[in-house]
C-alpha positions in Angstrom: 0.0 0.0 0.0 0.9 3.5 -0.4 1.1 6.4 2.3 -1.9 8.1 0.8 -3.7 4.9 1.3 -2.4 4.1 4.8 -3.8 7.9 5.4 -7.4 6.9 4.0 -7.4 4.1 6.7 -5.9 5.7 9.2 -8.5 8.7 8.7 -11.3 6.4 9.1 -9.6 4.8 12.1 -9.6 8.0 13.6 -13.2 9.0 13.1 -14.5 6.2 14.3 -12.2 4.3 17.2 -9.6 7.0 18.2 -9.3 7.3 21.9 -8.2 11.1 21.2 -5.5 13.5 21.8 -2.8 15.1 19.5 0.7 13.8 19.7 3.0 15.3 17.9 6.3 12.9 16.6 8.6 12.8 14.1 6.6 10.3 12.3 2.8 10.9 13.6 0.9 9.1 10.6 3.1 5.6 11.5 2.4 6.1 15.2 -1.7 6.8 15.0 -2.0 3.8 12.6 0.0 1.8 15.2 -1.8 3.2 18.2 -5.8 3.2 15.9 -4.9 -1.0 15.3 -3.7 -1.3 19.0 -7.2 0.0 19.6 -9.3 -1.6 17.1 -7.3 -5.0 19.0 -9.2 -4.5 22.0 -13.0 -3.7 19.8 -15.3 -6.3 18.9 -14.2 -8.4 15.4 -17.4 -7.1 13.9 -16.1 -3.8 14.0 -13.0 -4.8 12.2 -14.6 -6.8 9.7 -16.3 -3.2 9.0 -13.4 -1.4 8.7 -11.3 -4.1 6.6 -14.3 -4.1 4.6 -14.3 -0.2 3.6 -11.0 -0.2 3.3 -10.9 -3.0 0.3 -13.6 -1.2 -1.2 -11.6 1.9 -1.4 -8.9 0.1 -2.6 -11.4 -1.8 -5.3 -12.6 1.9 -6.3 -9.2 3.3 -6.8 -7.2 0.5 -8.3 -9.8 -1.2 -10.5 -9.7 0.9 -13.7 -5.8 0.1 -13.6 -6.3 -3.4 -13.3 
């Protein structure tokens, strides 16, 4: 995957399972995806299923007219 596609996922990971707060690293985008799947570890496997889901379809979306 590309960093503008680890951003979409980490966006949505964000909106919907983020505990909150702001910190600020050298390499911030790395360290909320880290700390959003650390997270989504401890939500139900529903919910994960949901965001895998979304995420392949994004994926799908962007990719398929280069397939």
């Amino acid at each position: 995957m590309i960093k503008e596609d680890l951003d979409i996922l980490n966006k949505y990971a964000n909106n919907n399972y983020s505990i909150g707060g702001n910190v600020k690293s050298n390499d911030e985008t790395n360290y909320k995806i880290i700390r959003n799947y650390k997270i989504l570890k401890e939500k139900s496997v529903k919910e994960l299923k949901k965001l895998i889901h979304m995420f392949f379809h994004y994926l799908i979306n962007k990719y398929e007219s280069t397939w």
